[in-house]
C-alpha positions in Angstrom: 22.6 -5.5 -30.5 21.4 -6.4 -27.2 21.6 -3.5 -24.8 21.5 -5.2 -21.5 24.9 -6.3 -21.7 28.6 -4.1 -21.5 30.3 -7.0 -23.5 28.5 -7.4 -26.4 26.8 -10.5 -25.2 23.2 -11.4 -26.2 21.8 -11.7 -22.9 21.6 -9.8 -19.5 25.0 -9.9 -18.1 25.7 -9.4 -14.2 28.8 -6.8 -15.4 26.1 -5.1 -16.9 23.5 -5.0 -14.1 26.0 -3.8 -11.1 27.3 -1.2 -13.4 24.1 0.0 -14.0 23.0 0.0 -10.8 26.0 1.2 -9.2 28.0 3.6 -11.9 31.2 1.4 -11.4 32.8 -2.1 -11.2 31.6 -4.7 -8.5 32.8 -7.9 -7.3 31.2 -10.8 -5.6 33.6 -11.5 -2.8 32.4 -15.8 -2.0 32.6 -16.5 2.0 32.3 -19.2 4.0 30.1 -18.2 7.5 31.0 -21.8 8.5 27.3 -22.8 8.3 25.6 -26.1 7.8 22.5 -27.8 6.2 19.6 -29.1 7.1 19.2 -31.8 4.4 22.5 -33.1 4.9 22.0 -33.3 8.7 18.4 -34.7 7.8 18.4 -36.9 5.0 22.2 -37.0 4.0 22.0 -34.1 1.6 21.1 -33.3 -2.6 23.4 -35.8 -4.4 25.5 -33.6 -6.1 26.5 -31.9 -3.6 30.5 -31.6 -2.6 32.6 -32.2 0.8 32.2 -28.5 1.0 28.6 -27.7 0.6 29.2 -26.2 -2.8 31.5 -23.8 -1.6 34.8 -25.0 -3.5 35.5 -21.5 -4.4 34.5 -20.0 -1.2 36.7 -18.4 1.7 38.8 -20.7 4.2 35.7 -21.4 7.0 39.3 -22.0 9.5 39.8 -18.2 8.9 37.3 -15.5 10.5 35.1 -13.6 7.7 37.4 -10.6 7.6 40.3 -12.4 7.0 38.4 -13.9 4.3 37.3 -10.9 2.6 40.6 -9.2 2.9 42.3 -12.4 1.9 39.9 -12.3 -1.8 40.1 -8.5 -1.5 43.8 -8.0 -2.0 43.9 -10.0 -5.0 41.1 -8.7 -6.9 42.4 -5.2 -6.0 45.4 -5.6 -8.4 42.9 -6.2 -11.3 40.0 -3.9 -10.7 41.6 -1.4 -7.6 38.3 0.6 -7.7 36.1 -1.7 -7.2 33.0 -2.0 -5.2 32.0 -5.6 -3.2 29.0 -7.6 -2.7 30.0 -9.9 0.2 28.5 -13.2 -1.0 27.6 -16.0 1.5 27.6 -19.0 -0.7 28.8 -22.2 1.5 25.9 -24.7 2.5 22.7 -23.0 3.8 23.3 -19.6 4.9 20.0 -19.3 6.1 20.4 -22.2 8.7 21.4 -20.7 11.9 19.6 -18.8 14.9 18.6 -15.0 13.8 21.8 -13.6 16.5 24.3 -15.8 14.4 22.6 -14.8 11.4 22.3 -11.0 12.1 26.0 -11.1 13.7 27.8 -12.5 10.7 25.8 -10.8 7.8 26.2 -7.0 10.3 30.2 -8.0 10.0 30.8 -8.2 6.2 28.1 -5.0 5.6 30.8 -3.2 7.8 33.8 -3.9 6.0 35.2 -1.2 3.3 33.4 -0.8 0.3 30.8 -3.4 0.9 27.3 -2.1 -0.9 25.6 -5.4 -0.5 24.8 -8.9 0.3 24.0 -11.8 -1.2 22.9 -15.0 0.4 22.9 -19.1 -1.0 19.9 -20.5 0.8 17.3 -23.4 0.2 13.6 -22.5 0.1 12.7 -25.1 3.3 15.8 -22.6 5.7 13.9 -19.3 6.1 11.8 -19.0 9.0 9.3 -16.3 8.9 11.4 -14.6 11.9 14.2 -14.8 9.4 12.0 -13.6 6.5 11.1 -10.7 8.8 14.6 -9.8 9.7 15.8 -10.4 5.5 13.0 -7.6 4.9 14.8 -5.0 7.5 18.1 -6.1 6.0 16.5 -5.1 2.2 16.1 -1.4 3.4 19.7 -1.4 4.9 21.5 -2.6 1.7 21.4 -4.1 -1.4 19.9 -8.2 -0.6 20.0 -10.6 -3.0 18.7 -14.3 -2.0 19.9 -17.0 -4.0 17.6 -20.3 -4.0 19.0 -23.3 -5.3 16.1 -25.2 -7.4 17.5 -27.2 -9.7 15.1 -28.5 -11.5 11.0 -27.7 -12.0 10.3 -31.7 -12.0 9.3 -33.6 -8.7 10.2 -36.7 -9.8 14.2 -35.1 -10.3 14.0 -33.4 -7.0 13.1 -36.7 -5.5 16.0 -38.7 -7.5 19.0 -36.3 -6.4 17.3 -36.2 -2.8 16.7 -32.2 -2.5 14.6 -32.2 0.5 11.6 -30.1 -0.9 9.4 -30.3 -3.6 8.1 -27.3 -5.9 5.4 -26.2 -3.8 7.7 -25.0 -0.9 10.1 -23.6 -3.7 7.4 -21.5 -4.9 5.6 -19.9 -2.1 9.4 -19.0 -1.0 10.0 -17.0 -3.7 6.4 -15.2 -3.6 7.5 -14.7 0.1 10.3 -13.2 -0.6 9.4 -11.1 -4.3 6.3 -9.8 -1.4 8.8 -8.2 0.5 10.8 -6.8 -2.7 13.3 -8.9 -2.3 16.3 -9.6 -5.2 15.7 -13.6 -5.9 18.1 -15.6 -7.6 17.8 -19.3 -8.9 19.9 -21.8 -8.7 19.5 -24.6 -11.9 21.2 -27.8 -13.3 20.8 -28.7 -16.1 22.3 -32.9 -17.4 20.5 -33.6 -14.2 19.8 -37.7 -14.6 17.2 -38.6 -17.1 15.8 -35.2 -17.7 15.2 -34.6 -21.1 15.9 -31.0 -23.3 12.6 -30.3 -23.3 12.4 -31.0 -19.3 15.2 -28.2 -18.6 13.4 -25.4 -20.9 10.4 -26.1 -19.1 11.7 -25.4 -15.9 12.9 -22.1 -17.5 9.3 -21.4 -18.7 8.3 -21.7 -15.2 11.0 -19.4 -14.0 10.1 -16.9 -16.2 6.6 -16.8 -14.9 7.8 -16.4 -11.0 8.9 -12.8 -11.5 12.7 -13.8 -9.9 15.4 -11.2 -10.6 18.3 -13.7 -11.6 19.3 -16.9 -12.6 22.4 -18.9 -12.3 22.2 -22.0 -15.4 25.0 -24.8 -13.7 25.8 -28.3 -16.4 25.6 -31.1 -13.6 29.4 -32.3 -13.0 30.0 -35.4 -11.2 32.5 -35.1 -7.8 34.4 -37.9 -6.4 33.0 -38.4 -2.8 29.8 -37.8 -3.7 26.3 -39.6 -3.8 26.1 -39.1 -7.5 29.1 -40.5 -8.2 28.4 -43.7 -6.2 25.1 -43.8 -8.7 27.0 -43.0 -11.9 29.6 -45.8 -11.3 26.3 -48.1 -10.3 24.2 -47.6 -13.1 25.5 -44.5 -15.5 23.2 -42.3 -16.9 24.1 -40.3 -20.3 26.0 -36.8 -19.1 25.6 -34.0 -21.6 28.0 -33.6 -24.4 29.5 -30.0 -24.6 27.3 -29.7 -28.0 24.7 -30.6 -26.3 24.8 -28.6 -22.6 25.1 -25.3 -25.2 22.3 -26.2 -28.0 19.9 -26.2 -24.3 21.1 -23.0 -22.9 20.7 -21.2 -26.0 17.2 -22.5 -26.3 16.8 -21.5 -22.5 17.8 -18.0 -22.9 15.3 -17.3 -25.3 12.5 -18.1 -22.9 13.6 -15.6 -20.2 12.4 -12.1 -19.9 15.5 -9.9 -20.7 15.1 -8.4 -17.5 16.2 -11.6 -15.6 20.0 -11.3 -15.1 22.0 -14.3 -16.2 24.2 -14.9 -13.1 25.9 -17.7 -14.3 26.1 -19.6 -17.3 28.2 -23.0 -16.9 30.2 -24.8 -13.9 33.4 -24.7 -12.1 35.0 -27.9 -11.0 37.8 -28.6 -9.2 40.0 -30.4 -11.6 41.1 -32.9 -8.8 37.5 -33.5 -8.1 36.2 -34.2 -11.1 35.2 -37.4 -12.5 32.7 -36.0 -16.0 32.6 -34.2 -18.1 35.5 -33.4 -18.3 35.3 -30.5 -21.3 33.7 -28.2 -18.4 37.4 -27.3 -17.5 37.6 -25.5 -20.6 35.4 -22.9 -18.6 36.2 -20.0 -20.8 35.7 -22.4 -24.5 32.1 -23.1 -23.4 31.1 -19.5 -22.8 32.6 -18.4 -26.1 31.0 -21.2 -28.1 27.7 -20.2 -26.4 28.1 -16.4 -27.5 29.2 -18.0 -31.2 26.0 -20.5 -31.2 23.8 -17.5 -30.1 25.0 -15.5 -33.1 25.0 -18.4 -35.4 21.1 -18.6 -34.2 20.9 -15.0 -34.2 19.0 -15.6 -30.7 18.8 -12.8 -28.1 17.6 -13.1 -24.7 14.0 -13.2 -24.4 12.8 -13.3 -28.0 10.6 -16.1 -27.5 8.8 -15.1 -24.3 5.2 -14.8 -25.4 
């Protein structure tokens, strides 16, 4: 059995990690600080992305952050009443702001009950060093977590959905960040055009080499409204069969070092958005048929890191 998991899953599962860490339950309350982003406002944003900066299942950004977190709150309280939070900014780029916005919002949520940490959705090309400076006080005060959205290893893919960086400025992020003892968290997709199986467990591979702390594993969904869409209905481009999306995350799990926490293992679309696939609706069917592939392979997290 793999240990790293309270559920009898065969890799690290977040449940597993805050329990651990924290002797009890915790929840990731998702906010909305209202912020924006600077490669939408530069260069009309990552292709993918939604109306609402990937924050579908964020708080209401017309609503002040305490309303928000009570709002999420009160509901989770009827499921898990004793439960700790982790106040989790996760709209757009929540790194994109002057430091006194940035230290007056992220000061706001640490003082609301039962609050133990923070976690923050950021792009590697949004954090000044005055911010890096300022996220290394914050570490000391609480428990940080930065989240970095990636994507994919490849330049030529980063160029294609228009991300705004390459994999240089991803990198020396993260070794600014890990230098600092700083939680990192990565952001992939995998089904992104024309990459091939082999290209998304290489990106893993490189992850695993970074020394990052988590890692959140999205299947690329296309939204109406979006850039992607407008190139799918152009010139479609093969989308991942469910088969297919779980034969690669099996494969990437065994790559990573059982000490990186999975995060996240699949998406979550709005069904009113969504235009393919259309089996990731059946959230809760793809993450048993991953556990049931996993067995079938009898693969555990980690077992082919060299």
């Amino acid at each position: 059995m793999f240990t790293k998991t309270s559920d009898n899953k065969r890799y690290h599962t977040l449940n597993y990690f805050y329990q651990n860490k924290f002797n009890q339950k915790v929840s990731k309350i998702s906010l909305n600080g209202n912020f924006s982003c600077p490669n939408y406002q530069n260069n009309q944003g990552c292709i993918f992305c939604s109306l609402s900066g990937s924050g579908d299942f964020g708080g209401d950004k017309h609503k002040s952050l305490e309303e928000q977190f009570y709002d999420i709150t009160q509901k989770m309280a009827k499921k898990w009443p004793n439960s700790l939070y982790i106040a989790y900014f996760q709209a757009n780029t929540n790194t994109y702001a002057p430091l006194d916005i940035l230290k007056e919002k992220y000061e706001k949520v640490l003082k609301l009950p039962k609050v133990v940490g923070l976690a923050i959705a950021t792009r590697s090309d949004a954090i000044s060093d005055e911010v890096l400076n300022y996220l290394e006080i914050l570490n000391k005060k609480t428990f940080l977590t930065v989240e970095l959205g990636l994507q994919s290893m490849h330049d030529k893919t980063l160029k294609l959905i228009n991300r705004g960086h390459d994999l240089q400025n991803f990198e020396e992020m993260v070794q600014k960040l890990k230098a600092r003892h700083i939680n990192v968290v990565v952001h992939i997709i995998n089904g992104l055009p024309y990459e091939t199986k082999e290209d998304m467990i290489e990106t893993v591979k490189y992850l695993n080499k970074l020394n990052i702390d988590g890692l959140k594993i999205h299947m690329l969904y296309i939204l109406k409204h979006t850039k992607l869409a407008e190139l799918y209905k152009e010139k479609p481009f093969p989308v991942l069969t469910k088969e297919e999306y779980i034969d690669i995350v099996c494969e990437q799990l065994t790559y990573l070092n059982e000490n990186i926490v999975i995060h996240r293992i699949t998406g979550d679309p709005k069904p009113e958005d969504l235009i393919a696939p259309q089996w990731l609706l059946k959230k809760f069917c793809v993450l048993n048929d991953i556990d049931k592939e996993m067995k079938k392979r009898n693969y555990y997290q980690g077992i082919k890191v060299s």
